[in-house]
Structure formats: structure tokens, C-alpha cells
C-alpha positions as CSV (number, residue, x, y, z in Angstrom):
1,X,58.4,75.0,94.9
2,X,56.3,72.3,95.8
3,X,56.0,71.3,99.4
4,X,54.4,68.6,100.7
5,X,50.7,68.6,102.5
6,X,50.7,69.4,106.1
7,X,48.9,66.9,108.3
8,X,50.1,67.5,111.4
9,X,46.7,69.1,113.1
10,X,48.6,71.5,115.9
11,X,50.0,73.3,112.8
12,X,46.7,73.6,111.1
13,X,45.4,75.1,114.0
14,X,47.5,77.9,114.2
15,X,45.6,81.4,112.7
16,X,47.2,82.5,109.9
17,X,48.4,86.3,109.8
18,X,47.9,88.8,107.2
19,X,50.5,88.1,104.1
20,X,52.0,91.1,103.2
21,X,52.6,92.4,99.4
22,X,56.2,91.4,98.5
23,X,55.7,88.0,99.5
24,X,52.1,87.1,97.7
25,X,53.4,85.9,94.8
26,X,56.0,83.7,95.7
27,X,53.1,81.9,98.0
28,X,50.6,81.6,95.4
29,X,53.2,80.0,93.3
30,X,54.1,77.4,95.9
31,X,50.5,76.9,96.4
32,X,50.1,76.4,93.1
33,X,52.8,74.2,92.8
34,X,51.8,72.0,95.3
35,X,48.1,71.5,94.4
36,X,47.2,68.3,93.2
37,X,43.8,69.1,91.2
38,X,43.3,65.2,90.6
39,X,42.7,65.3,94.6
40,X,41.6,69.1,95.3
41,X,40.1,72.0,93.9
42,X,41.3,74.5,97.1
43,X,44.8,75.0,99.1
44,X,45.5,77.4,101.9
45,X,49.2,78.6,102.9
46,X,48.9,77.0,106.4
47,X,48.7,73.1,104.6
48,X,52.2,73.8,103.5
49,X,53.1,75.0,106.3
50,X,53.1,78.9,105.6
51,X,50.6,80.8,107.9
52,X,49.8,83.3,105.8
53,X,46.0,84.5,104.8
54,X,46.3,83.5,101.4
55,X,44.3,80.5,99.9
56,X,43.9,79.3,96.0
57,X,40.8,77.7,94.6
58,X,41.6,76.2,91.0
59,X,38.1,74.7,89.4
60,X,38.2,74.3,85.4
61,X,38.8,77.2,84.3
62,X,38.1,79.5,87.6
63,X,41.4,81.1,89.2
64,X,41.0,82.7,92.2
65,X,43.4,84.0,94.9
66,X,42.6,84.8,97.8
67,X,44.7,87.2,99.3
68,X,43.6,88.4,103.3
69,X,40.0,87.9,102.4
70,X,37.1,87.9,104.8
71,X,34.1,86.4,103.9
72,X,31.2,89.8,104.8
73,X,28.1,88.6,103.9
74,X,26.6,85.0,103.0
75,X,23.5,83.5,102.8
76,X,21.2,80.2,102.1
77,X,22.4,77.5,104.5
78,X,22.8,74.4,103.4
79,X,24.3,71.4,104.2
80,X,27.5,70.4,101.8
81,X,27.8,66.5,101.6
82,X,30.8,64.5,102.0
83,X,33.3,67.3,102.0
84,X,37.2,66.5,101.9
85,X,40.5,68.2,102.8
86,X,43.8,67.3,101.2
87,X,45.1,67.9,105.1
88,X,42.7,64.9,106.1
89,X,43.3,62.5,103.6
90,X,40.3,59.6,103.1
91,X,37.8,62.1,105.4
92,X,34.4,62.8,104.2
93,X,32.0,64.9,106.4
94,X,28.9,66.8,105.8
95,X,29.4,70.4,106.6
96,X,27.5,72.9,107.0
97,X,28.7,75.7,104.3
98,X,26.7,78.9,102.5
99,X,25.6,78.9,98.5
100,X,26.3,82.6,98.5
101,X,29.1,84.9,100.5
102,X,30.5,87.8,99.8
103,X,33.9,88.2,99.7
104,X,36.3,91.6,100.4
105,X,39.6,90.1,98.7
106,X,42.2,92.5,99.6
107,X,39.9,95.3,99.3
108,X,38.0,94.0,95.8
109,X,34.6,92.6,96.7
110,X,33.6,89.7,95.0
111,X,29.8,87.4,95.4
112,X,30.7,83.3,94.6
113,X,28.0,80.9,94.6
114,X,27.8,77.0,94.9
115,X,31.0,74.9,94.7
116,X,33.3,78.2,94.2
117,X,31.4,79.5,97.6
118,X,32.3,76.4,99.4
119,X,35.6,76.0,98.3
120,X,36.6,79.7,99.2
121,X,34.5,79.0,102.6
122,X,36.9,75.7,103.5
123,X,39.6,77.7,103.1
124,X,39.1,80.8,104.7
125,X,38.4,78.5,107.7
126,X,41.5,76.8,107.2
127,X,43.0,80.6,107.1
128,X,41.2,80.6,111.2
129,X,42.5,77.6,112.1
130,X,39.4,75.2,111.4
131,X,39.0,72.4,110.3
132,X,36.3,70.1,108.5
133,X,36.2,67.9,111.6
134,X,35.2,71.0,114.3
135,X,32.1,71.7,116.2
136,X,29.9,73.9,114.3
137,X,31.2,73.1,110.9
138,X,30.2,69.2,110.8
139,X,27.0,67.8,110.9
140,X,28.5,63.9,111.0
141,X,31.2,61.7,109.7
142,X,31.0,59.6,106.7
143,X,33.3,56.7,107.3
């Protein structure tokens, strides 16, 4: 079912709990459902309003679900310009995001690099209850 994008920040600050199997599908789909890929590449449960640790990241061809993942190693800093987040609509901020994580997905380990890494990175974050716009993730605001 599609449902619309949450933009009310209290919600997206509330940390998301681990999703448990019989409802993972049913999420995905809504998530899937409600992902515009002309304006994003990434949802999270919480921006529909499902705090839940499951995130999608749809780029071309790449499918990934992200199912109460924790990001366990990462490495070479960088910092990502002009990010956006369907939650903050018209927001672009340099972040400061990893080329290369590691990723346990539900007990499968998984190494992403480059836009995959930062899109699984954003949210994940969203997953914690961060956002774009915190201390520690941007580096300035790009009006």
C-alpha cells in the first residue's frame, strides 16, 4: 500500500525497533510502493511511519533490503555533496558519509561501495533516528 512520506521530524526521531520475520514482507512492499525513484533511490520504514529496522535502496538495477542491519566496518571518509531526503523535501546538505562499509544484513554480510554505501548509510541512520540535518552528519547547508 502506498503511504504517504513522513515529515513530521518528532516521528523521524523515534529509533526504530528490530522488525520481526512475519511482518518483513508486507513492509518492504509498502516501502516499495511508496518510493518515488524519480525523487529517491532509498526509503526507511520510519518515513512512512513504521518504526521498524527495515530500509530499501532501489538504484538501476540494484535491489537491496535491508532487514535489522548494522553497518560493522567502514572506511575512507569523505564528504558526500548535496545530499537529499525524501523526509526533507528541497534540502541539500554535504554530509559526511563512508565509500566503503560493511554490512551484517540479518546475519548475511555484505561490503557496498560509493553511491550504494551512502544510500544504505542515510538510511540506517534514519533507522537511529538521524537525520541529514544533525550534528556530526552535516558539514553545511546548501540553500
Amino acid at each position: 500500500m502506498k503511504r504517504p512520506i513522513v515529515t513530521d521530524i518528532n516521528i523521524l526521531r523515534k529509533v526504530s525497533v528490530n522488525a520481526d520475520h512475519d511482518e518483513i514482507n508486507a513492509i518492504i512492499k509498502d516501502l516499495e510502493d511508496s518510493l518515488d525513484l524519480s525523487k529517491g533511490i532509498g526509503l526507511s520504514a520510519i518515513q512512512i511511519g513504521i518504526a521498524k529496522r527495515i530500509s530499501i535502496i532501489r538504484i538501476g538495477d540494484i535491489n537491496i533490503n535491508l532487514i535489522n542491519a548494522e553497518i560493522i566496518e567502514k572506511a575512507d571518509r569523505f564528504r558526500f555533496k548535496n545530499e537529499g531526503c525524501l523526509s526533507l523535501s528541497g534540502l541539500k546538505v554535504d554530509t559526511i558519509r563512508y565509500n566503503k562499509i560493511k554490512i551484517n544484513n540479518n546475519g548475511e554480510i555484505k561490503d557496498y561501495t560509493g553511491l550504494v554505501a551512502c544510500a544504505c548509510q542515510h538510511e540506517l541512520q534514519h533507522e537511529l533516528g538521524r537525520l541529514i540535518i544533525d550534528k556530526g552528519i552535516i558539514w553545511r547547508n546548501i540553500k
